[in-house]
C-alpha positions, 0 to 999 in steps of 0.5 A, a space after each residue: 303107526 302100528 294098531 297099537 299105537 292108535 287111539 282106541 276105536 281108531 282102527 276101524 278107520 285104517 285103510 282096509 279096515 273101513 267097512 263100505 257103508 250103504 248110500 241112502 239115494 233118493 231119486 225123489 223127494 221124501 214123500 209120504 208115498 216114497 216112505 210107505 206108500 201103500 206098505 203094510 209092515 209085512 214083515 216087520 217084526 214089532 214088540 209091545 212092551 206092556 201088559 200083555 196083548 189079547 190075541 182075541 180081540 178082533 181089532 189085534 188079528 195075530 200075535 206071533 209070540 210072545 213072553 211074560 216077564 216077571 219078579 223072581 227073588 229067587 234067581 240071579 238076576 231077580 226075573 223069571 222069563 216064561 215063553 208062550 202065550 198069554 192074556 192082557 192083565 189091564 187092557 193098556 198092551 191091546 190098545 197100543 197093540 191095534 193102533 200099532 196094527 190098524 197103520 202097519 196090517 202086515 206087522 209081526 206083533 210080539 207081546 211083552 208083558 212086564 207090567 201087572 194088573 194094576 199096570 204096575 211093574 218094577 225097573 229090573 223086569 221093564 228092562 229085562 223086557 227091553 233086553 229081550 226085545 233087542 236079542 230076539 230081533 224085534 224091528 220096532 218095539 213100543 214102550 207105552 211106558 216109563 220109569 221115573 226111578 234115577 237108579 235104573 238110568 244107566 241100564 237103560 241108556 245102556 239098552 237103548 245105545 245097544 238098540 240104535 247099534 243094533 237098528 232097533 227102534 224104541 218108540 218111547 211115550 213121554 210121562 204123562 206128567 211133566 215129570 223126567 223119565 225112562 227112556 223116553 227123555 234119551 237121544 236114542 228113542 223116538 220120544 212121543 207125546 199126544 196130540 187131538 185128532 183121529 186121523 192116524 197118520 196125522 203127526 207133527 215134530 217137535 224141535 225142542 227136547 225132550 218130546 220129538 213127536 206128537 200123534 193122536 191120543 186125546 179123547 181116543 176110541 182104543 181097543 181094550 180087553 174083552 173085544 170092545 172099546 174105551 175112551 181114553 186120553 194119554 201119551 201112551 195110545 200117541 206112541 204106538 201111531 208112530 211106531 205103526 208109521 215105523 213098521 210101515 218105512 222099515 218094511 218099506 226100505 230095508 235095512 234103515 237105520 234109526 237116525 235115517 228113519 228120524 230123518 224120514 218122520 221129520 221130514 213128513 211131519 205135518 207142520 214141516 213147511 214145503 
């Protein structure tokens, strides 16, 4: 049967078409030592779509670049993207930011500021923050944030099928009330919700859709703007544990895809029995 004749998308299963795919070979069991050990995230390149990061405040360290995202009515596609470097308008992108730092040191940071100082935004620049992260090689990228709006589903399904393809993997927090939104309800992320505790590399799993993980966020001592600390409560600080964790298996184990490194977490979960 010639190409054409075949069912489309079949092609890539032909004899001398079918690519040779890595094994994942595993001399031990999965092992928080085998997943990350003593690994920093050197390397590992790690977004955090929000607010803005305060590159000052000494619980971040440095962040590596960065982007503003914003409204323009007067371009095509209704964004304007202004590169460089730039502050926290609300404190919310520190936060995420030194928890994601505090678990993976080593991690290249990136800031993606498309929320404003009421942490408010609109769909289209959330997106175009997504877009950008995925074009410009982000391994992780944390998304403490969500929209509930039904008209902005099929672009972000679109976005986040092109980030599992792609390898990079979206840390979504779920609503902070039981409510849907985007994309943290999607297969293809990893869906978090907060827990209580302090210890950082404390997660459980959660087999029922549409939250898969659980991590500290409740009654937590984050960083915020300004260098100093707050009390805060939210499925927003509970994602970017588990996006530190991520830095830290990515750089251990490169290249990893999503659905391996969902494996990994799952099997490493704190009530996962032996």
């Amino acid at each position: 049967m010639s190409s054409s004749e075949l069912p489309a998308w079949s092609e890539a299963f032909t004899a001398g078409r079918l690519q040779p795919i890595r094994a994942l070979r595993l001399s031990t069991p999965i092992t928080r030592e085998w997943a990350w050990g003593d690994g920093t995230g050197s390397g590992v390149r790690v977004a955090v779509v929000d607010s803005g990061i305060d590159a000052t405040h000494p619980a971040v360290g440095q962040v590596h670049g960065g982007v503003v995202i914003e409204p323009d009515d007067n371009a095509a596609d209704g964004i304007r993207i202004v590169p460089g470097e730039h502050q926290d308008l609300y404190g919310h992108g520190t936060a995420c930011a030194a928890i994601i730092r505090g678990l993976a040191p080593g991690c290249e940071l990136y800031s993606v500021r498309v929320l404003g100082a009421a942490l408010t935004g609109r769909g289209r620049v959330f997106g175009a923050g997504l877009r950008w992260a995925i074009d410009n090689g982000m391994n992780v990228v944390n998304l403490s944030l969500s929209t509930r709006s039904r008209a902005n589903v099929e672009a972000f399904y679109e976005l986040v099928d092109e980030a599992v393809f792609s390898n990079v993997m979206l840390v979504c927090a779920v609503n902070n009330v039981p409510a849907p939104s985007y994309p943290s309800q999607f297969a293809g992320v990893f869906s978090v919700a907060a827990h209580a505790g302090r210890d950082p590399e404390h997660f459980v799993v959660n087999p029922q859709p549409p939250v898969e993980f659980g991590a500290p966020g409740i009654d937590l001592e984050v960083a915020w703007s300004g260098g100093g600390t707050i009390m805060a409560t939210g499925n927003s600080f509970a994602a970017p544990h588990i996006a530190g964790l991520l830095a830290r298996i990515v750089g251990r184990h490169r290249p990893i895809t999503t659905s391996e490194a969902k494996t990994v977490l799952r099997a490493l979960a704190d009530n996962v029995g032996s």
